[in-house]
Each structure stands twice: as C-alpha cells, then as structure tokens.
C-alpha positions as CSV (number, residue, x, y, z in Angstrom):
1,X,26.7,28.8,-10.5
2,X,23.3,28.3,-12.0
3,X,22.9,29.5,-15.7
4,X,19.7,30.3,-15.7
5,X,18.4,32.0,-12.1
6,X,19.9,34.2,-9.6
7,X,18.7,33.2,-5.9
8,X,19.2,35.9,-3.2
9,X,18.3,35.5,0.5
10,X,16.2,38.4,1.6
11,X,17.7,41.0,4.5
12,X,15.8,42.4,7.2
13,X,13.5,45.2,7.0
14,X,15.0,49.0,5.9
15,X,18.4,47.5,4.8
16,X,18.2,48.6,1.4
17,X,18.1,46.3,-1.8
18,X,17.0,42.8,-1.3
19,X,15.2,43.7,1.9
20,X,12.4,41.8,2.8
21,X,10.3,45.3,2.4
22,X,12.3,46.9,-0.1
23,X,10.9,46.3,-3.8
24,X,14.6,46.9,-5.0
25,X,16.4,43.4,-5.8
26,X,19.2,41.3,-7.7
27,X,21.6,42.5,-9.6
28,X,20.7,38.9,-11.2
29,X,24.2,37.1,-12.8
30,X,22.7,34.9,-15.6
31,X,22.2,36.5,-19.3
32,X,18.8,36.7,-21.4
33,X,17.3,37.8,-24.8
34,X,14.6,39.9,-23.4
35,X,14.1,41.7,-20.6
36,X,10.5,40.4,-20.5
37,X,11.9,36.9,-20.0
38,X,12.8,37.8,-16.5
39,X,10.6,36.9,-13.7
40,X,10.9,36.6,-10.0
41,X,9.6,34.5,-7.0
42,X,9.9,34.0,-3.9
43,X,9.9,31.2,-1.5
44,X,7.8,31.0,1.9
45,X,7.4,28.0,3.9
46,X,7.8,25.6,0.8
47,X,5.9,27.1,-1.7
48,X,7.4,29.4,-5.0
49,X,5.2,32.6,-4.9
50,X,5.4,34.9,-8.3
51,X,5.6,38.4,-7.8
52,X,5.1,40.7,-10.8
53,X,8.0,42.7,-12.5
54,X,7.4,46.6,-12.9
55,X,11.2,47.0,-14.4
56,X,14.2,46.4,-15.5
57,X,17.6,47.7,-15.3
58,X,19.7,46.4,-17.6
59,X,22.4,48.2,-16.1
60,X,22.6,47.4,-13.1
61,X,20.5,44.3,-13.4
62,X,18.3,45.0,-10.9
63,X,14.5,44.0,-10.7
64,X,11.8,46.4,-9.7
65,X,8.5,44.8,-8.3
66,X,5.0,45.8,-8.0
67,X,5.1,44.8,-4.4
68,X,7.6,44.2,-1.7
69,X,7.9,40.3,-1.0
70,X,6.5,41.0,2.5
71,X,3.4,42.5,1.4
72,X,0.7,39.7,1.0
73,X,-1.9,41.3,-1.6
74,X,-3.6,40.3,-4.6
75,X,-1.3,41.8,-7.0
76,X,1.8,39.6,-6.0
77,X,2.4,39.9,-2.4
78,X,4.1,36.6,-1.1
79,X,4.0,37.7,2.8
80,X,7.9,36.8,2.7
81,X,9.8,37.4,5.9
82,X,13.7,38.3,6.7
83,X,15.8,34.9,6.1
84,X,13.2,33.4,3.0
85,X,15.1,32.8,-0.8
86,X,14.1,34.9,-3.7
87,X,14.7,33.8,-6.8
88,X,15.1,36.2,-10.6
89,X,14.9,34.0,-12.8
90,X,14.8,33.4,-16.8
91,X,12.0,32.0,-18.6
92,X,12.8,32.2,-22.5
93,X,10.2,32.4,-24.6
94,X,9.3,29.1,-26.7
95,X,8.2,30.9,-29.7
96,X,10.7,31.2,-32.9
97,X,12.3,34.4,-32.5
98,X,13.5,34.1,-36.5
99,X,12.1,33.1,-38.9
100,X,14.6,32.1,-41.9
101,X,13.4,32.7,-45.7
102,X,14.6,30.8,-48.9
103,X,17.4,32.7,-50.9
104,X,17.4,35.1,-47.8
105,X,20.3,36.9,-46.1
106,X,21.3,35.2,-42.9
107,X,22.9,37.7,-40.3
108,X,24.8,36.8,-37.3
109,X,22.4,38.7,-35.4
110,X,19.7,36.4,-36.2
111,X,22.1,33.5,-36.0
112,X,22.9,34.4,-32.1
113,X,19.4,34.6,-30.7
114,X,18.5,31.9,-32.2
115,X,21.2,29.6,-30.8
116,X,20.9,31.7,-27.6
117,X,17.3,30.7,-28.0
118,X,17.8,26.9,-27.7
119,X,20.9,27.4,-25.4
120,X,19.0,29.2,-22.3
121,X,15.6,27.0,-23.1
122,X,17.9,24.0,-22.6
123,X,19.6,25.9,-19.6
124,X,16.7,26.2,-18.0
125,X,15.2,22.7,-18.4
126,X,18.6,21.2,-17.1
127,X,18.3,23.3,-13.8
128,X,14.4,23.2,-13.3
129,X,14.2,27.0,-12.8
130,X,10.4,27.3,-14.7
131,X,9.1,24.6,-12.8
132,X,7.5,26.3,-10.2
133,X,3.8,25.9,-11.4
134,X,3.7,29.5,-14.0
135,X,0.8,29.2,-15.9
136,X,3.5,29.0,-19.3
137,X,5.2,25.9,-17.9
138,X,4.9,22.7,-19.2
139,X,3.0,20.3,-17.0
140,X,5.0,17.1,-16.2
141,X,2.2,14.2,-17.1
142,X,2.0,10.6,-15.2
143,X,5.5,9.1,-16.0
144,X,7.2,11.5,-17.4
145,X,10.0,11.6,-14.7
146,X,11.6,8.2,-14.1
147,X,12.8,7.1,-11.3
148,X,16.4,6.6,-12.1
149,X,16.4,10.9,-13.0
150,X,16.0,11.3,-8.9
151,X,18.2,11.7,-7.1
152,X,18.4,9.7,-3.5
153,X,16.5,11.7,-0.9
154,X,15.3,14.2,-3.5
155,X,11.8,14.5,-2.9
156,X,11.9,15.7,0.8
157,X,8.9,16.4,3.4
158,X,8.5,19.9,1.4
159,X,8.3,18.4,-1.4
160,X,4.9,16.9,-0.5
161,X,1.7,18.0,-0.6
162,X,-0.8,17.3,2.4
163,X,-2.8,14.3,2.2
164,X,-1.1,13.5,-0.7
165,X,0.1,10.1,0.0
166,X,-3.3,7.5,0.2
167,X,-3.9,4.0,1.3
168,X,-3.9,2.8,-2.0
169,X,-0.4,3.5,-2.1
170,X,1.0,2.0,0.8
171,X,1.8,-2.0,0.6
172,X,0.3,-3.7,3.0
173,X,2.1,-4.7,5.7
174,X,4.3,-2.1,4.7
175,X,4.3,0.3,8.6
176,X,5.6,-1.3,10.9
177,X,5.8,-0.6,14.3
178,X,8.9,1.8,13.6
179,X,6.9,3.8,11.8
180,X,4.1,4.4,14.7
181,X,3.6,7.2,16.7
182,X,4.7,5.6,20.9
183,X,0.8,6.8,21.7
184,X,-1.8,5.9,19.2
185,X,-5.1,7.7,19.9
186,X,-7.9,5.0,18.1
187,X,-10.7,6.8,20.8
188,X,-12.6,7.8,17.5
189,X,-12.0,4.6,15.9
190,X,-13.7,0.9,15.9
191,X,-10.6,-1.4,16.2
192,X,-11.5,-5.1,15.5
193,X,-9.2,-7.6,17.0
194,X,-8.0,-11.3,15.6
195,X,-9.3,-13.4,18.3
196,X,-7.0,-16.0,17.4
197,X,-3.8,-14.9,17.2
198,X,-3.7,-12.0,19.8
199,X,-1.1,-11.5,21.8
200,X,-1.4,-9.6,24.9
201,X,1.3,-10.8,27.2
202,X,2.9,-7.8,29.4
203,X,0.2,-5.7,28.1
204,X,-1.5,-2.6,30.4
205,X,-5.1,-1.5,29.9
206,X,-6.8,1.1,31.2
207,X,-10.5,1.9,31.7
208,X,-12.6,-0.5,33.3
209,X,-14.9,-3.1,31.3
210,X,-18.6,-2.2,32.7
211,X,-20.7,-5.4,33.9
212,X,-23.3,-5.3,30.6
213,X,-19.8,-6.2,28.3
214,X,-19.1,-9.2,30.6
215,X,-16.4,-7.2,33.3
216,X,-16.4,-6.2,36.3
217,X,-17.4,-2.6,36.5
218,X,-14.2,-2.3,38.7
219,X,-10.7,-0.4,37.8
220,X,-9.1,-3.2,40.0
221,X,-9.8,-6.8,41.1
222,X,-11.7,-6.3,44.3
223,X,-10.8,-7.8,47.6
224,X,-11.7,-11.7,47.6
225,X,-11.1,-12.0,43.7
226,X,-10.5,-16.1,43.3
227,X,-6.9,-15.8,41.2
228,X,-6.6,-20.1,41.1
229,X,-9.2,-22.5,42.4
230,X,-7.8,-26.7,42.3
231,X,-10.3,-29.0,43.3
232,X,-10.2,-32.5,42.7
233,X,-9.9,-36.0,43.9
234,X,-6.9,-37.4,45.4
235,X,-5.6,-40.0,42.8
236,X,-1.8,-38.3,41.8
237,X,-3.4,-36.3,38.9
238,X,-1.9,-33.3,37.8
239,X,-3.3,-29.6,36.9
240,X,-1.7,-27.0,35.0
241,X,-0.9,-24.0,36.9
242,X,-3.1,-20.7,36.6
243,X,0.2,-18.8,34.5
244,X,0.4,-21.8,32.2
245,X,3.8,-22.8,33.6
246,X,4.5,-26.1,35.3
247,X,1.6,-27.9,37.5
248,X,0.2,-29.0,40.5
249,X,0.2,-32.7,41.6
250,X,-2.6,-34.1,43.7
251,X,-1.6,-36.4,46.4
252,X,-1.8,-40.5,45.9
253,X,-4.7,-41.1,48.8
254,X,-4.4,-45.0,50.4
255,X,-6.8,-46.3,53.4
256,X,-5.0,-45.8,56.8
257,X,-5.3,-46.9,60.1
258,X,-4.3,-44.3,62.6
259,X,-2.0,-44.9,65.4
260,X,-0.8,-43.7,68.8
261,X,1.6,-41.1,67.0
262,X,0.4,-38.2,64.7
263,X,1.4,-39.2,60.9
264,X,0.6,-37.4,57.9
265,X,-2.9,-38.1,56.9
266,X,-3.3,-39.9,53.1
267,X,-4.3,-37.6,50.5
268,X,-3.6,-34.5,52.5
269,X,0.2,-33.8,51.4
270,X,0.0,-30.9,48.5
271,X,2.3,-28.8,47.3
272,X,1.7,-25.1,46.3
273,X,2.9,-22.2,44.9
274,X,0.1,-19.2,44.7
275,X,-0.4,-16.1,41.9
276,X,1.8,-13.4,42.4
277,X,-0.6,-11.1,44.6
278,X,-1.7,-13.6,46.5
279,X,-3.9,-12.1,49.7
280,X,-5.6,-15.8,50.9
281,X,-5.2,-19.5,50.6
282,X,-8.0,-21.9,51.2
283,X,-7.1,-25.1,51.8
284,X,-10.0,-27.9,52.0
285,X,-10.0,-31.7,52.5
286,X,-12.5,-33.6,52.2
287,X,-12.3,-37.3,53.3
288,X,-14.4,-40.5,55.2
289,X,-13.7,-41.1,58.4
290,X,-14.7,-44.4,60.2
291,X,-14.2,-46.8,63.4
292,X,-12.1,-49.4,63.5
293,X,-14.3,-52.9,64.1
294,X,-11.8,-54.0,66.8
295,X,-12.9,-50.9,68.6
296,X,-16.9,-49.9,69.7
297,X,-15.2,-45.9,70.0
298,X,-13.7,-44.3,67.5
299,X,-11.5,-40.6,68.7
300,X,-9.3,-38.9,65.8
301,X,-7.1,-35.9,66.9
302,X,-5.7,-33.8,64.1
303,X,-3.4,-30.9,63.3
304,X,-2.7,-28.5,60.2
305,X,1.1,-28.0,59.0
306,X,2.2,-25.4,56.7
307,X,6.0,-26.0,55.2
308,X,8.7,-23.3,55.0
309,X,9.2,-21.8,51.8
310,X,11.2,-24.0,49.6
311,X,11.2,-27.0,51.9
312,X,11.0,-30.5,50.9
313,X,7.9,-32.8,51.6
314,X,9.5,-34.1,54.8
315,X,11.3,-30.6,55.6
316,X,10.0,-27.8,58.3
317,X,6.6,-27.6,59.5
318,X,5.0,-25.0,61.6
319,X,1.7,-26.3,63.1
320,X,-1.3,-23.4,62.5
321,X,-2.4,-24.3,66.6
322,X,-5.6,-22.5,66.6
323,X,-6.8,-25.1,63.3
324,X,-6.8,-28.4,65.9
325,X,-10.1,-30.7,65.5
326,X,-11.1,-33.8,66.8
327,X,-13.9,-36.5,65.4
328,X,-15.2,-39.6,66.9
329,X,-17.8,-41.2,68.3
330,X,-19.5,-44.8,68.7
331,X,-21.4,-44.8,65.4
332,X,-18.7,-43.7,63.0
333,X,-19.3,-46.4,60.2
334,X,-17.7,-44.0,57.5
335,X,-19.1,-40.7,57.9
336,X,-17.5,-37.9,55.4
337,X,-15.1,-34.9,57.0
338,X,-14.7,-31.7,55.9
339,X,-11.6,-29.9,57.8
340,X,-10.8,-26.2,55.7
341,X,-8.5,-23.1,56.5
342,X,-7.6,-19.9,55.2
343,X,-4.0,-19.1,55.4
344,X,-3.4,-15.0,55.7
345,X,-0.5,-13.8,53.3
346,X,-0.2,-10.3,55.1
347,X,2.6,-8.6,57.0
348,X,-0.1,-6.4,58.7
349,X,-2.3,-8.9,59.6
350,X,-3.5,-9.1,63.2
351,X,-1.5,-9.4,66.1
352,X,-0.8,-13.0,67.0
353,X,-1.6,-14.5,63.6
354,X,0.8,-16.8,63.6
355,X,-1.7,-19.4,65.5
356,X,-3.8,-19.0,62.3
357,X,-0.7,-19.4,60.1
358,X,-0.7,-15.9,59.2
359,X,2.7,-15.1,57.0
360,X,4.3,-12.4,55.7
361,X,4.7,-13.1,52.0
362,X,4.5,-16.8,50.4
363,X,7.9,-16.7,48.6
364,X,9.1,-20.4,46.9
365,X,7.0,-23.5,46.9
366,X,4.9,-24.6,50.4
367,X,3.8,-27.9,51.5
368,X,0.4,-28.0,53.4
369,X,-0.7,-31.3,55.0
370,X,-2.7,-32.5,58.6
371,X,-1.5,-35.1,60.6
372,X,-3.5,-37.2,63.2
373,X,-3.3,-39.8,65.6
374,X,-6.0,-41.9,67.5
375,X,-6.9,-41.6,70.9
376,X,-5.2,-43.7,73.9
377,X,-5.3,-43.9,77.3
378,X,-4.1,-47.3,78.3
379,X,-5.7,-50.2,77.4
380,X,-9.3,-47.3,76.3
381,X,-7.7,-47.1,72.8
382,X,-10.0,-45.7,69.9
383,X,-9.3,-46.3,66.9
384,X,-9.8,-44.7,63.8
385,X,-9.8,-45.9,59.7
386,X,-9.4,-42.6,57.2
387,X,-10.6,-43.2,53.9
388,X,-12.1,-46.3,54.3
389,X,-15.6,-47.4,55.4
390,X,-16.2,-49.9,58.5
391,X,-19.1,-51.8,56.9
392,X,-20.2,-52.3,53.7
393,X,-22.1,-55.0,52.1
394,X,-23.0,-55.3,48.1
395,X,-23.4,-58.7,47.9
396,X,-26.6,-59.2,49.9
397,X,-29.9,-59.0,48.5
398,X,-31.3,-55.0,49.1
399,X,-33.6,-54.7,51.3
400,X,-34.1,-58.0,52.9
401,X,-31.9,-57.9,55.8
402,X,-29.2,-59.6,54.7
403,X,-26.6,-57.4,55.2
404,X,-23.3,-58.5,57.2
405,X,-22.2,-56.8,60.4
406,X,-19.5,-58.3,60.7
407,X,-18.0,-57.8,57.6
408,X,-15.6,-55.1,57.7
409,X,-14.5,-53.0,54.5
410,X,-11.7,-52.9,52.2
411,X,-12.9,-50.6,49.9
412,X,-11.0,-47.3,49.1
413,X,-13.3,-44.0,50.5
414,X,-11.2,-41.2,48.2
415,X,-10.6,-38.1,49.8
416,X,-11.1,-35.0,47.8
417,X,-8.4,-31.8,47.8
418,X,-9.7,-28.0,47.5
419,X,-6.7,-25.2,47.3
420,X,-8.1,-21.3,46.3
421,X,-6.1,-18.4,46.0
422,X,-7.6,-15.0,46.0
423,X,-6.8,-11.4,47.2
C-alpha cells in the first residue's frame, strides 16, 4: 500500500462519495503533518488534473472539493467520467518546520515532525506521488533519471507526449519494414528513388504514366504491345530471353540444294518459348533463293510447321496449310525471300484457325521451321539452291565485261530469322 497517496476509482453519477459528480471523496489511508499538505487529482485520458481542496475532515478523512471531477471549469474541473482514478495525495512541505536554538529545550513534539518531516518527503519521492507537474514540484533536468532507475516497459504510449519523438532521434536505418504501416500514403510527398539498386521484382503499380513522362498514357498494355522482338542472322548465336532467364539459339544456316522430298529448310529451325500473355507470334525468314546452273527453271514449293508443345526438334509437326508459297522462275540468279506468319494464341479465335496455326495457349517450348522441296515432273526437274547465289564473279575486272557465266557460286547467302511476341 502506497505511503504517501490514496487512489480511488470514481463511481457513476448520484452514488454518493467518490462519484464522478459528487465533490465528497477518500477517506485517504496515508498520514500527514498538515492538513494543507493534502491535495487531490485526477486522471483523464493520461493526464493528472489538480482539483482544488475546499476541506478537510480529519475525521473521517475525507476531502471536500471546489468542484466535482466531472465539471470541466476554470476553477479545477477535470471533465472526469465514471471508471477514471483519483488520486489524494500528500505533498509535505519542504520548508523547516523547527527550528532548533543553542542551549534550547528540545521536545519530542518538535522531534516527531521533524523526523516525520524527512520520513513522508522521502515517502513521497520513493513513490513519485508529487510528480505530476504542480507548480511546487521539482523539475527533473536533462539526465537526471538514468536509465538503469527504469523499469523495462515503463515509459508506455501514455507516457508520451505527441510529436514528441523527432528524427534526430531515430538511428538511421533504425524502421524497418516491421515497423511500417501495410499502406503508406506518400501522395503528398516527393519520393526519390536509387536508380541503381532498385528492386521491383513482383511489384504492382497503379496509375498510369502519361506520354510527356515517357509512358504510355494507357492503364494497360494495349492490343499489339511487342513483349520480345529476336531478329538476327542465322549463324548459332544466342540471345537472352526477354525475363532474363535462359536464351534463344539461332539456327546454324548451310547452302542447300533442294530435292524431290520436302526437308527442313537451313536456318529456318528455331525454337521458342513466348512471354507469359502472349496474344501473337510473328515468325519471319529471310533468305536467297537461286537456280541451280544444271537447270534453266528454277520451282521451290514450301510449307510452315509449328511443333507440339514440348516436342523435340525432330518431334510432331502440324503444317499451318493456308501459309503454302512457291518461288521460281528462269532468272533466279539469287534473288532474296521473305516468307512471314503470325501464329494466333487464342481459344476464341476464328472458326477454322487451325489452317492459320491458330492454338489455344502456347504452353512448353515450340519448334517453328519450313520445309521445301523442288519441283518434278519427270525428267522437267527444277531445281532450286537456298542460301547460295548461282553466279557470282569478284575476280574480274568491274565493268569491263569480264564476268564469268559459267562460273557457279560457292559462297554462303545467310539467311536472317525474325520472331516477335506481342498481345
């Protein structure tokens, strides 16, 4: 029990002593030199509120106030409600209550009060019942309560005054993201990125970037949005995919000779995984096609496979029928191709898209590739040389006629490879 201060917890309205309205309270338990040592306040939400004294009884040691602890007014009023703590408490006066003479008598009147004096100031320092901001308290100064006097957990939200804690005394680094609210509104704030070291992977951001800061001006990629464009020459390089994981590998083009029996044309053979979201792919090959010098006519039929998902390089093909083309003709000394398709990723795509080599959804790994064979028709049999001119001549002098007919070309004509993905 506390030596120094009674606390009592305030009763509803018209119950008597101690009511919240009642101006009645105590009796009070601890014991005192003068009745003008006794104070009271009371507590509402956080704060110690005096209220002035009008009486004492020493009898039954109960306190009579100027004003009910509900009343809020100017003369002491603390606006207390039914549940909040009030608190009589001692504040012993700091003045010498005797003043001991030379050759005086001492009596054991004067002896008690001032022991008692010393004994309830002490009292009341030990259980911090005067520290509630009275004008006659004594004001703690910077460093005058050490750390090792707290208790763990004794200074508590109440404790703290709005505001009170400033950026200068936070570490830095110190919040972390345990510490942030789950929805951050920075709407009135400038927020300046590291563009360095940001990391946005699985990120989700709203608004839409307008076209005078470098976006789109849309809310969502629009229809036809390129998500991966490959383009290069056929030579077995290799390109990093789009997500940064794992590559493509461009085919290993060779001159070839086409024969009676369709056979995967050079260069042609890719492999290809799209985006996730994939809508389109565009595939493009660009390559020479020539006569062969045994032959005055020159006919080339070819078709346009796409693989099942997952299937190896000499797995399942489905022909795209309605992609068929044919090239040749008498004068076909190495003339450059261009054969391109768009491949629908769509469940609802049109009726009958399969002959365009509409599918439903990509899934694993595809291979794409065109085959061809020359024309024949007995003994009328025209040829045809892919990647690879019929005639060419450096070593005669420009200009002057020397060029060779009849010398037939070895050089490599390299085919180029174009693959988009878009929605």
């Amino acid at each position: 029990m506390a030596e120094s201060y009674t606390e009592i917890t305030l009763g509803a309205a018209a119950s008597g002593t101690n009511g919240v309205d009642n101006v009645n309270h105590g009796p009070w338990t601890f014991d005192y030199i003068n009745t003008g040592d006794i104070e009271v306040r009371v507590k509402v939400s956080s704060t110690w509120h005096p209220i002035v004294v009008s009486s004492v009884n020493t009898t039954t040691k109960i306190v009579t106030l100027e004003a009910a602890p509900n009343v809020a007014t100017s003369g002491g009023g603390a606006g207390a409600a039914e549940g909040d703590t009030l608190r009589i408490y001692r504040a012993t006066s700091l003045s010498p209550l005797v003043d001991f003479q030379a050759g005086s008598r001492i009596a054991e009147a004067d002896l008690d009060n001032a022991y008692r004096q010393g004994l309830f100031a002490a009292q009341e320092v030990a259980e911090d019942a005067n520290t509630t901001g009275e004008a006659a308290a004594t004001t703690l100064t910077a460093d005058s309560v050490e750390l090792s006097h707290m208790t763990d957990n004794s200074v508590d939200t109440p404790e703290l005054v709005d505001d009170s804690v400033t950026a200068a005394k936070i570490d830095d680094g110190a919040v972390g993201a345990a510490a942030l609210a789950s929805t951050l509104d920075l709407s009135g704030k400038a927020v300046t990125l590291n563009a360095t070291t940001l990391n946005l992977a699985g990120a989700q951001f709203g608004g839409i970037l307008p076209l005078t800061k470098g976006g789109t001006g849309l809310s969502a990629k629009a229809p036809g949005t390129i998500l991966e464009y490959i383009s290069g020459p056929c030579d077995g390089h290799t390109v990093t995919k789009s997500t940064g994981v794992g590559t493509h590998i461009f085919p290993n083009a060779a001159a070839q000779v086409l024969t009676g029996t369709h056979e995967t044309v050079s260069g042609s053979l890719f492999n290809y995984t799209p985006p996730s979201g994939t809508k389109w792919v565009s595939y493009e090959l660009n390559f020479t096609i020539s006569r062969d010098d045994t032959f005055v006519n020159s006919f080339g039929m070819f078709k346009f496979w796409l693989g099942e998902a997952g299937g190896a390089s000499d797995g399942s093909y489905t022909e795209v029928t309605n992609a068929k083309f044919g090239i040749g003709n008498s004068s076909q000394h190495g003339d450059r191709a261009s054969f391109k398709w768009v491949i629908p990723i769509d469940s609802d795509y049109q009726s009958g898209g399969a002959v365009y080599g509409a599918i439903d959804s990509w899934g694993a790994n595809r291979y794409l590739k065109l085959t061809a064979r020359h024309w024949v028709n007995g003994s009328d049999i025209r040829n045809v040389k892919l990647n690879q001119l019929m005639l060419w001549d450096d070593d005669a002098a420009s200009g002057g006629g020397g060029d060779d007919t009849s010398v037939e070309s070895t050089l490599l004509s390299a085919p180029t490879l174009t693959v988009i993905a878009s929605l």
